[in-house]
ROLO-643936 format. One record per residue (C-alpha): x, y, z; residue number from 1; chain; residue in three letters. Coordinates in nm, 4 decimals, decimal comma. Example, Ala and Ser with C-alpha at 12.3 -4.5 7.8 and 13.67 -1.06 7.14 Angstrom:
# residues 2
1,2300 -0,4500 0,7800 1 A Ala
1,3670 -0,1060 0,7140 2 A Ser
***
This chain:
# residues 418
0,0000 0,0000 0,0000 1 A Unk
0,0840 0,3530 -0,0838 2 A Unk
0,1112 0,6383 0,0950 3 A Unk
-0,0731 1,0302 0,0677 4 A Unk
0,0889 1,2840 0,0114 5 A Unk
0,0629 1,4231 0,3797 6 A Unk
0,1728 1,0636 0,5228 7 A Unk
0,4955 1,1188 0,2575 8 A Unk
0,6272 1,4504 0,3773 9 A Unk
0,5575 1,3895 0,6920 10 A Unk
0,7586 1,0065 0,6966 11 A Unk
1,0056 1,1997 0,5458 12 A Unk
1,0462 1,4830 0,8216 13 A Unk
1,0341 1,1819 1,0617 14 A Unk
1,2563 0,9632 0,8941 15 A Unk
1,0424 0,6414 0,9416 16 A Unk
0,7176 0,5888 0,7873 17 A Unk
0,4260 0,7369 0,9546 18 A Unk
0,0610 0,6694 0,8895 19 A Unk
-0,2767 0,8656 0,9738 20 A Unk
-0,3927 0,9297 1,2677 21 A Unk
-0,0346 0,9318 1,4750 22 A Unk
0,0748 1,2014 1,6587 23 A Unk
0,4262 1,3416 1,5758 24 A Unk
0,6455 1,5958 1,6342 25 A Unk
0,7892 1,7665 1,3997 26 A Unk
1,0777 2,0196 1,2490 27 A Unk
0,9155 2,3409 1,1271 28 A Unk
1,1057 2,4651 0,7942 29 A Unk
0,8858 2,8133 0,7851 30 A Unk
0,7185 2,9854 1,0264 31 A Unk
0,4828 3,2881 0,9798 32 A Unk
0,2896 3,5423 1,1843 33 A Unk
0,0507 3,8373 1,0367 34 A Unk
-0,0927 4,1675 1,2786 35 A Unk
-0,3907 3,9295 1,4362 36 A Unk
-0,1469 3,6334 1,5475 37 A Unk
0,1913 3,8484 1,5989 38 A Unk
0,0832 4,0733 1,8520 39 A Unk
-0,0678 3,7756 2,0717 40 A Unk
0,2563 3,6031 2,0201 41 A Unk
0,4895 3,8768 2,1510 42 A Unk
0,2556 3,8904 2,4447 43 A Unk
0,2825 3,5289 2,5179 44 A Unk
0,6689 3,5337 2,4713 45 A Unk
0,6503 3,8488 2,7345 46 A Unk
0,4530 3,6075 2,9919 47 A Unk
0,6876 3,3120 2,9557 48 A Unk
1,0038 3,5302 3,0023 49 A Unk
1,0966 3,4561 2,6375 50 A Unk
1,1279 3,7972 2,4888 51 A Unk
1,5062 3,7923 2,5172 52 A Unk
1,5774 3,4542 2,3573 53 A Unk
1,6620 3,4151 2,0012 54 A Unk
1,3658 3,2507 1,7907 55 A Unk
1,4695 2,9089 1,6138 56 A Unk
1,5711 3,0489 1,3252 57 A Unk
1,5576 3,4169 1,2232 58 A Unk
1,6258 3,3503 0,8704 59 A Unk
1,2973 3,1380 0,8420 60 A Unk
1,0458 3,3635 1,0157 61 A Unk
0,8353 3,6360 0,8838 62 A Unk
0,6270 3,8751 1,0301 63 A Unk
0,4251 4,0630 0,8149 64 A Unk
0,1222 4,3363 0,8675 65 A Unk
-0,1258 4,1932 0,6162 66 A Unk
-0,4041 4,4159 0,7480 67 A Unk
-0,2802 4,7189 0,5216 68 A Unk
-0,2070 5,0476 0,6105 69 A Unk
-0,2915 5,1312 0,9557 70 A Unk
-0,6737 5,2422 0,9973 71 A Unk
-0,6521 5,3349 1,3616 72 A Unk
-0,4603 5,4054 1,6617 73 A Unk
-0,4772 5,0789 1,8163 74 A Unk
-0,4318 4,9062 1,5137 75 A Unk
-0,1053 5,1055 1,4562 76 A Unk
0,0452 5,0194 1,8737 77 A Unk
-0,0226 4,6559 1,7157 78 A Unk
0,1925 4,7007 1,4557 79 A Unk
0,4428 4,9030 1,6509 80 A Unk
0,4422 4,5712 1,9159 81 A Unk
0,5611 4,3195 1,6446 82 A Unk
0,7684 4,5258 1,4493 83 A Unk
0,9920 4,5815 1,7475 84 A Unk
1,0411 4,1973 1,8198 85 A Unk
1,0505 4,1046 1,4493 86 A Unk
1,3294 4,3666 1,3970 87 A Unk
1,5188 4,3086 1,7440 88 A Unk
1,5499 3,9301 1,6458 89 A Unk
1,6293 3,9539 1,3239 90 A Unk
1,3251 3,8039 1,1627 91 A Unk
1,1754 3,9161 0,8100 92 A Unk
0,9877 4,1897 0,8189 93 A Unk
0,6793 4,3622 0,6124 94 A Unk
0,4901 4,6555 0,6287 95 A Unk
0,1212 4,6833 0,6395 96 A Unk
0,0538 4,8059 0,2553 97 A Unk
0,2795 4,4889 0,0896 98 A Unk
0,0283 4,2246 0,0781 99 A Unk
-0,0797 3,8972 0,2584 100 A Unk
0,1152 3,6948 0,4688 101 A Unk
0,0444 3,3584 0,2557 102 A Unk
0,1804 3,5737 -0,0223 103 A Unk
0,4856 3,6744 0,1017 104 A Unk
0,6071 3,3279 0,1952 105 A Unk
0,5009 3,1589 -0,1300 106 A Unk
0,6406 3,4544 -0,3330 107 A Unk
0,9554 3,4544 -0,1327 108 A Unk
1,0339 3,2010 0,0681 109 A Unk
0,8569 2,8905 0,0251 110 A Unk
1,0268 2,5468 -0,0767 111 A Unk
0,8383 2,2712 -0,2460 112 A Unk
0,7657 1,9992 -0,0124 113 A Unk
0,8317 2,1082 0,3285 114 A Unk
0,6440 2,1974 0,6571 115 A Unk
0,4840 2,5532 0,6737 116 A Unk
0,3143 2,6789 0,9869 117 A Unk
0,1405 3,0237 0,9948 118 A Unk
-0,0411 3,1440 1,2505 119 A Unk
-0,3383 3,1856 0,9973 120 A Unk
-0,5748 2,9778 0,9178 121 A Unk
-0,5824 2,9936 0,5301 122 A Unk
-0,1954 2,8506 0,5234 123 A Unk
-0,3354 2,5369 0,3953 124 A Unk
-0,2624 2,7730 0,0667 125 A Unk
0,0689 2,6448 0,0550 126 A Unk
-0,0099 2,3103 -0,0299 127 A Unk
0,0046 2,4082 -0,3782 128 A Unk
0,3807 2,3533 -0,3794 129 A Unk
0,3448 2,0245 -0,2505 130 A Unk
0,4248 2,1215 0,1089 131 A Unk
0,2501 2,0090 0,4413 132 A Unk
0,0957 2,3535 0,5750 133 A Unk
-0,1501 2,4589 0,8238 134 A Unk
-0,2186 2,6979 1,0552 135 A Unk
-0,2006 2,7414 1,4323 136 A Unk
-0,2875 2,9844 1,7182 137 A Unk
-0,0315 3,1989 1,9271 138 A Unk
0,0127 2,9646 2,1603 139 A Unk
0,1163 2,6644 1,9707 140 A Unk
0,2891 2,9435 1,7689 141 A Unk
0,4858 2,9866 2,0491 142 A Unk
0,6739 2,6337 2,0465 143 A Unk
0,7010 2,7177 1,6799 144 A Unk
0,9312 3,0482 1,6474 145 A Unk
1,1418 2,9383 1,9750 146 A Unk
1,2170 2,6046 1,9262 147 A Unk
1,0958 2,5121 1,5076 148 A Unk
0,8963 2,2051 1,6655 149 A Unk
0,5164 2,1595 1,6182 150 A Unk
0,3008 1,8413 1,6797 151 A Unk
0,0911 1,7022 1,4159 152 A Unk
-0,1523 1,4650 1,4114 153 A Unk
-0,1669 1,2980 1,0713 154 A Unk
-0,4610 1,3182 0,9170 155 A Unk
-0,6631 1,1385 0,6854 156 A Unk
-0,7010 1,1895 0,3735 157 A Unk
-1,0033 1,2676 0,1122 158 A Unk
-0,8577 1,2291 -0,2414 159 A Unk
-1,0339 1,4535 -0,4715 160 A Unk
-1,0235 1,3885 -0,8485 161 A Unk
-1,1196 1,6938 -1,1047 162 A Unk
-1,1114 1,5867 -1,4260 163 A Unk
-1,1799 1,7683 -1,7425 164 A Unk
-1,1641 2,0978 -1,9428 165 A Unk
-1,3312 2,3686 -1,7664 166 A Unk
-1,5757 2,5487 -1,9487 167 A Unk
-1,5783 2,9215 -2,0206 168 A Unk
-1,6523 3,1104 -1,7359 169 A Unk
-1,5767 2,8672 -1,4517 170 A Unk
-1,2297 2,8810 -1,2977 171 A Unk
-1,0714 2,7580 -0,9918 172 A Unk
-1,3085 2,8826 -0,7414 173 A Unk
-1,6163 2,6953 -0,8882 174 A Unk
-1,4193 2,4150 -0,8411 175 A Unk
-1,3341 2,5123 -0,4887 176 A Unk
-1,7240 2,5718 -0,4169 177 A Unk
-1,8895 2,2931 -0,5731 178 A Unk
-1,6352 2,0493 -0,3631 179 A Unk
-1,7846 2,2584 -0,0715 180 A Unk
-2,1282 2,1626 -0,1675 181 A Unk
-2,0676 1,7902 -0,1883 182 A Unk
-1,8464 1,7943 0,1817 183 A Unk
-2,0174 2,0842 0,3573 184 A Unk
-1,8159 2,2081 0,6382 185 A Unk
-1,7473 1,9219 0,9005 186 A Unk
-1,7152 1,6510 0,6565 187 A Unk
-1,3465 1,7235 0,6061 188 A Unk
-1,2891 1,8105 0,9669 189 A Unk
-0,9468 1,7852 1,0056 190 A Unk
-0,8631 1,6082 0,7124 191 A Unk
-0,5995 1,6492 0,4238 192 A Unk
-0,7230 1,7072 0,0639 193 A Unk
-0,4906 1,5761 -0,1640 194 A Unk
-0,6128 1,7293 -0,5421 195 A Unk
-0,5340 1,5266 -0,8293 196 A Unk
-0,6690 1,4534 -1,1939 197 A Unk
-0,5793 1,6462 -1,5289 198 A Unk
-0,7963 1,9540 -1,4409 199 A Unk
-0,5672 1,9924 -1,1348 200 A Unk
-0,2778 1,9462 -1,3367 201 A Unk
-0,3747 2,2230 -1,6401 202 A Unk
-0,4222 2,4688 -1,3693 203 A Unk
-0,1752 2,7452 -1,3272 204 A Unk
-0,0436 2,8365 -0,9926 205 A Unk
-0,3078 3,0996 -0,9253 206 A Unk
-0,6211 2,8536 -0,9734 207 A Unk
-0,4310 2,5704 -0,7651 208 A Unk
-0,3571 2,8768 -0,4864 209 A Unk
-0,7374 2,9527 -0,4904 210 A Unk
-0,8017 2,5678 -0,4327 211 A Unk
-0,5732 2,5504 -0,1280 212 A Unk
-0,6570 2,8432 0,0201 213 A Unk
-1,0015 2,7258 0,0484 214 A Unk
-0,8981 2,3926 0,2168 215 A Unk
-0,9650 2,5007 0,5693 216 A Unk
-1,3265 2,6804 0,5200 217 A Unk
-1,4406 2,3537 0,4421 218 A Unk
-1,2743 2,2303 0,7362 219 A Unk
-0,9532 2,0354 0,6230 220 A Unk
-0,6543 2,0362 0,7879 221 A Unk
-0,4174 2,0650 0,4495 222 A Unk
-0,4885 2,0842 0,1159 223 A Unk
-0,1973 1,9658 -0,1203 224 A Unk
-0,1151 1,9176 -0,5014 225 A Unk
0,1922 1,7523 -0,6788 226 A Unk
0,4219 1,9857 -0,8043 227 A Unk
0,5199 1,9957 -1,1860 228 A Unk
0,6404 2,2620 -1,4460 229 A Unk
0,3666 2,5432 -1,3462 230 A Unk
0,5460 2,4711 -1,0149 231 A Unk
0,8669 2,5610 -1,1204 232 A Unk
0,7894 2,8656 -1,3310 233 A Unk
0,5899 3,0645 -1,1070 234 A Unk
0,9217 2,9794 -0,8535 235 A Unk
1,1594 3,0484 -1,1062 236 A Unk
0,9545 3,3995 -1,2111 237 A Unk
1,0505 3,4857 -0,8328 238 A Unk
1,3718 3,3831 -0,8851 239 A Unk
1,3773 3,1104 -0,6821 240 A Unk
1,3778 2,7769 -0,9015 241 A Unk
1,6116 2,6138 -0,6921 242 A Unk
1,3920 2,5743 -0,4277 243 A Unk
1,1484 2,3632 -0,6904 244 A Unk
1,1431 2,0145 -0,6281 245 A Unk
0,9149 1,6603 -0,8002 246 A Unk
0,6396 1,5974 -0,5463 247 A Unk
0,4271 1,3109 -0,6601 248 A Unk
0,1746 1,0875 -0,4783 249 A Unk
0,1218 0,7078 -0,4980 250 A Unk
-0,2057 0,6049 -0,6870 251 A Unk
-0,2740 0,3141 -0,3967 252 A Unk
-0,2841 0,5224 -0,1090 253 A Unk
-0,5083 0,4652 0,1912 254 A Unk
-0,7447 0,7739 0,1246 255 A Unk
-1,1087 0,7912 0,3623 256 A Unk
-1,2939 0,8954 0,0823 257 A Unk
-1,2639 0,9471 -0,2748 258 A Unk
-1,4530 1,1852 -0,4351 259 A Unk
-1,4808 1,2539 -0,8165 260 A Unk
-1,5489 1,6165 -1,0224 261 A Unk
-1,6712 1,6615 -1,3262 262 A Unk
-1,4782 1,9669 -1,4295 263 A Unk
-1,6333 1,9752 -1,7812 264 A Unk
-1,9721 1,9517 -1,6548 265 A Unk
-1,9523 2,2562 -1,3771 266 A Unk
-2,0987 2,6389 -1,4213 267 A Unk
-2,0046 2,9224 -1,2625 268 A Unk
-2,1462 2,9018 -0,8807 269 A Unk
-2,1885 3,1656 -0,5962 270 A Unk
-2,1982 3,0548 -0,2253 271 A Unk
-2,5024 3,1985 -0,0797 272 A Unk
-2,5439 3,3638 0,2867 273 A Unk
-2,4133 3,2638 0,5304 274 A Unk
-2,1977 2,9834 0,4605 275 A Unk
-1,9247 2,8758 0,2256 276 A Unk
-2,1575 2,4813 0,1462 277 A Unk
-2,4726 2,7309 0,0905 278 A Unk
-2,3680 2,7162 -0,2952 279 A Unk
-2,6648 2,7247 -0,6007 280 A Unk
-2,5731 2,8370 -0,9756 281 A Unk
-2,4870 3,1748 -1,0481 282 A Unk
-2,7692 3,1854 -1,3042 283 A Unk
-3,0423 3,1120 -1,0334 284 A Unk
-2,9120 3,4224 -0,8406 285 A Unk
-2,9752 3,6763 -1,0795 286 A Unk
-3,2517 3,8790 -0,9203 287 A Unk
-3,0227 3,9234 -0,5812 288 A Unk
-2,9304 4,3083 -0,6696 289 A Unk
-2,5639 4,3700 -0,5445 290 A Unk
-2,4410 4,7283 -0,3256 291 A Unk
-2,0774 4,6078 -0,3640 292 A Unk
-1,8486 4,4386 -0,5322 293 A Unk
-1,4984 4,3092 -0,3680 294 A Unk
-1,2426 4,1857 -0,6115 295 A Unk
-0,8900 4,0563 -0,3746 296 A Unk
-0,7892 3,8628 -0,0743 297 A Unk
-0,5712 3,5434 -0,0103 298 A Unk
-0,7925 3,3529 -0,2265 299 A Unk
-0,8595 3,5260 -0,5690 300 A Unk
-0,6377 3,8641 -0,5713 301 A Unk
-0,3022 3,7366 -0,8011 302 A Unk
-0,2394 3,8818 -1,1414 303 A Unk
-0,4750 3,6268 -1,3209 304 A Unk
-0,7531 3,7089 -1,1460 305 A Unk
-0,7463 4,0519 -1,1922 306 A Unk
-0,6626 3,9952 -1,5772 307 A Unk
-0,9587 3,7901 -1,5755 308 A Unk
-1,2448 4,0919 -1,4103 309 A Unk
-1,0327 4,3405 -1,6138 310 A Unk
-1,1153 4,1987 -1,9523 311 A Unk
-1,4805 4,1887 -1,8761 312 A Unk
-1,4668 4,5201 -1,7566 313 A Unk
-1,2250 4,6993 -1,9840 314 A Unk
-1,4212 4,9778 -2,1699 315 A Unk
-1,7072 4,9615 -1,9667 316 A Unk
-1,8704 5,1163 -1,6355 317 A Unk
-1,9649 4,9411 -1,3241 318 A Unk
-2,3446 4,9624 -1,2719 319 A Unk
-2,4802 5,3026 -1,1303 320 A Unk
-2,5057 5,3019 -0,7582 321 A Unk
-2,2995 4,9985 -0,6681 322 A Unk
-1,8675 4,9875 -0,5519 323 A Unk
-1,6108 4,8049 -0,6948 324 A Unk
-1,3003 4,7756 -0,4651 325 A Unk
-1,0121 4,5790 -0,6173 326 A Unk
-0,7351 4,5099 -0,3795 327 A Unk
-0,4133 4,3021 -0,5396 328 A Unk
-0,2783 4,0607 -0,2874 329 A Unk
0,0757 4,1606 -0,2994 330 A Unk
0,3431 4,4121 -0,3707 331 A Unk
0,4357 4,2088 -0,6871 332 A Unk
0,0760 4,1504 -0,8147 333 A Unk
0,0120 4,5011 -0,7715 334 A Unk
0,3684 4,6444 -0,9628 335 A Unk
0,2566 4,3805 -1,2309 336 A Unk
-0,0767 4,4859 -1,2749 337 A Unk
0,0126 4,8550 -1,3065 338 A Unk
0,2536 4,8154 -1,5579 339 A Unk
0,0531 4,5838 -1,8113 340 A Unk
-0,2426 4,8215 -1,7788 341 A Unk
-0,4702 4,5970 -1,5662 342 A Unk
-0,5262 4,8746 -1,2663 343 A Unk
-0,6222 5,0964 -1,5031 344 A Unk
-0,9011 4,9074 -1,7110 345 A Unk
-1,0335 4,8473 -1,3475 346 A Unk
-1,0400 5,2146 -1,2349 347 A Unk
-1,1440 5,3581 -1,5854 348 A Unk
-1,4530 5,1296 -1,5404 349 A Unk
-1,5156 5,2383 -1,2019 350 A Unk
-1,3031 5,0655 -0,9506 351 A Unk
-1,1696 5,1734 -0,6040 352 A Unk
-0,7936 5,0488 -0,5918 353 A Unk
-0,6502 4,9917 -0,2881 354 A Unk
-0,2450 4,8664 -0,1870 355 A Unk
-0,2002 4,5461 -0,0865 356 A Unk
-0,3956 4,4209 0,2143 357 A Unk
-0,6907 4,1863 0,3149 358 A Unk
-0,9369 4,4754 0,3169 359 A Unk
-1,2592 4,4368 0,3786 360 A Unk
-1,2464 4,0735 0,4098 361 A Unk
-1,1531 4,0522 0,7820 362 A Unk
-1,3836 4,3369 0,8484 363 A Unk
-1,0897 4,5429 1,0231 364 A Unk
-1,0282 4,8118 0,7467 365 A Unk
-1,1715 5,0283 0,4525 366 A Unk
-1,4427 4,8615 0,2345 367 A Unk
-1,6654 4,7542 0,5314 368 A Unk
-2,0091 4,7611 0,3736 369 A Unk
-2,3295 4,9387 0,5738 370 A Unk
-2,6002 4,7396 0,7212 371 A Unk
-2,8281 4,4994 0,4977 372 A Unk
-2,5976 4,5593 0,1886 373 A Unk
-2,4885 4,2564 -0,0153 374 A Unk
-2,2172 4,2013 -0,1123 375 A Unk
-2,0256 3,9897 -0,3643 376 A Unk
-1,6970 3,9033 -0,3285 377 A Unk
-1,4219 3,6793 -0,4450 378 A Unk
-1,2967 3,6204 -0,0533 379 A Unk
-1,3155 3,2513 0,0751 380 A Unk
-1,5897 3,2952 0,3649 381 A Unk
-1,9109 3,4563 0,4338 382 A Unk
-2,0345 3,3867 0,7980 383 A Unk
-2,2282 3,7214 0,9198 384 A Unk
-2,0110 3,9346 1,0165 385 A Unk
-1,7033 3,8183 0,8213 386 A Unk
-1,6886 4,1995 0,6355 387 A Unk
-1,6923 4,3822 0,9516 388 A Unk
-2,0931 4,4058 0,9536 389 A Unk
-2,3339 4,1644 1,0609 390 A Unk
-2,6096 4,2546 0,9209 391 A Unk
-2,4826 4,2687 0,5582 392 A Unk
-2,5571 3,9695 0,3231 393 A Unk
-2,2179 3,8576 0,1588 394 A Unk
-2,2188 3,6082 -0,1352 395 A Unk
-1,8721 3,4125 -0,2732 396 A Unk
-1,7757 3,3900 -0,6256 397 A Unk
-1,4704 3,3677 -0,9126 398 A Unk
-1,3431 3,7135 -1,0156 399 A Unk
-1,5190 3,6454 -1,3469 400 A Unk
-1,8639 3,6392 -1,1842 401 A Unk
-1,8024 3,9674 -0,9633 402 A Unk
-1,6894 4,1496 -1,2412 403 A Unk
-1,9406 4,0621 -1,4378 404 A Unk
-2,1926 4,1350 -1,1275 405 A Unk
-2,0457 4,4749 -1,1224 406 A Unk
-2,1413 4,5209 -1,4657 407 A Unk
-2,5030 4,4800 -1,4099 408 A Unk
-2,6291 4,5255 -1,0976 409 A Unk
-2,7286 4,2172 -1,0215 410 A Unk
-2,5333 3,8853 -0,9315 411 A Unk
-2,4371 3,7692 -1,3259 412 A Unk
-2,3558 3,4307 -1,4734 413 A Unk
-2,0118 3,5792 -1,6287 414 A Unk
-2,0912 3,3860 -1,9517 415 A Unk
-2,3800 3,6424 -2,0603 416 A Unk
-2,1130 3,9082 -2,0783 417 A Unk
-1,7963 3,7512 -2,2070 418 A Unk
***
């Protein structure tokens, strides 16, 4: 028998073979923190009389202020808090204003098959580059950036096949949310899903990202892919294709549950208030009239999704009375977008551009819509209260559909306008 993909890195880490549902502990190769999970940290280092000692490894630790430019006092004593124990031991740094956390580390750091830990809970991201990555609170965070050591439980695994050419219109996320409608959200309860099948494999890194990112808000533990020549060119575009390496899976593995997509056969899809496995066709949503539009976040704000809401938007004007905010989810995405003329389709049609941050996502800065607006957005959750307002309505979809939603008005199957 086989192993997944989770059971291989890990067995590997531990030098023995390792199987689901043993505990181990485990070498950390990069550690992360953002402005919710740093400042908690430094406090707990404060209380344990750590503050003085040196972190594992300074050279594999980032700290970055994902939030985006500070939006209020407090917020800014936050920052001030981490920046001085990132920058007294020596750790990475980044400013608020330079993008997401996930980002940075994938973008700059990140080596194909090894052990991530963020305190975040979308790090299951990183399992696009074949590495074992999930997040953790301050406290376990703790063990983490003084010592490099985390335990893990392995999990078990749901192998999910995609096969097939996606039509026009549907992308990554519709993938993403029609696995959420089959599994819900405590099917996959701390679970791995390993994504395989030739759909998988077509997909460039930014519709693989979106995939992963999504692992946790249906509940997983990890989400991972193999690794092939997308792989290496999106590391080597960063200049980092040494840090590419093969990560393949066994076809006999011990997987829980096996689940097969139809990529050929899906449509674009919007999840539905308030939960991610509320999901229904786009088409059957089209008399839900839309105050906002949200186009970004750790999910669906790289370079190819803003390519994709700036083609259906270029030459055009966002309805009359409803906001487009479009909020790249890095430094790079943003420089990239400026310079091949993306930003400005975006804000010639109407669009609010902001610098790199989460926005309105978390609900802690500008974008925060008023009560009983809707809202559609290409985010990865929609619990009430996830934008900062509990009373607004917010409804997930692909950058194609929320462009094309901005267009009219009204939630819009993206295939009537492109």
């Amino acid at each position: 028998m086989g192993q997944t993909l989770v059971e291989k890195l890990l067995s590997e880490k531990m030098g023995r073979p390792v199987s689901a549902g043993e505990t181990v502990v485990v070498d950390v190769d990069f550690a992360a923190l953002h402005d919710g999970s740093g400042p908690l940290l430094v406090r707990l280092m404060n209380e344990r009389g750590y503050q003085d000692d040196p972190v594992f490894d300074s050279d594999r630790i980032l700290f970055a202020n994902e939030f985006g430019p500070v939006p209020t006092r407090e917020v800014a004593n936050e920052h001030a808090l981490t920046r001085r124990y990132a920058c007294s031991h020596n750790c990475h740094w980044e400013e608020g204003g330079t993008g997401h956390v996930h980002a940075h580390v994938y973008e700059d750091y990140l080596k194909c098959g090894s052990v991530c830990i963020v305190g975040d809970s979308h790090t299951t991201v990183h399992g696009a580059f074949g590495a074992f990555a999930t997040g953790c609170g301050s406290t376990d965070m703790v063990a983490v950036t003084r010592y490099g050591k985390t335990w893990i439980k392995v999990p078990e695994t749901f192998r999910i096949n995609v096969n097939g050419a996606l039509p026009q219109g549907v992308y990554a996320k519709d993938i993403m949310l029609k696995l959420a409608g089959i599994i819900q959200s405590d099917q996959a309860i701390y679970k791995a899903l390993e994504f395989r099948g030739d759909t998988i494999h077509a997909l460039d890194m930014a519709g693989r990202l979106t995939i992963t990112s999504m692992g946790v808000d249906v509940g997983a533990k990890a989400a991972i892919m193999e690794t092939d020549e997308h792989t290496r060119e999106f590391l080597k575009k960063f200049g980092r294709e040494q840090d590419y390496r093969e990560i393949r899976g066994d076809e006999e593995a011990n997987y829980e549950r096996v689940i097969d997509i139809d990529a050929a056969a899906l449509e674009p899809m919007v999840a539905k208030p308030h939960y991610v496995h509320n999901v229904d066709l786009a088409k059957n949503c089209a008399d839900q009239k839309v105050d906002m539009v949200f186009i970004g976040s750790c999910t669906n704000g790289r370079t190819e999704d803003l390519h994709v809401a700036a083609d259906i938007l270029r030459g055009k004007k966002v309805a009359k009375g409803l906001r487009l905010l479009v909020i790249p989810n890095s430094a790079a995405v943003y420089k990239e977008c400026m310079q091949d003329g993306t930003l400005l389709a975006l804000a010639e049609a109407g669009a609010m551009i902001e610098a790199p941050n989460c926005g309105p996502c978390m609900g802690v800065h500008q974008g925060i819509p008023a009560d009983n607006e809707v809202v559609v957005a290409t985010q990865n959750r929609n619990f009430k209260g996830r934008m900062g307002n509990p009373t607004a309505s917010i409804y997930l979809s692909s950058p194609a559909t929320a462009a094309a939603t901005a267009l009219r008005g009204f939630i819009t199957d993206p295939r009537e306008v492109m």
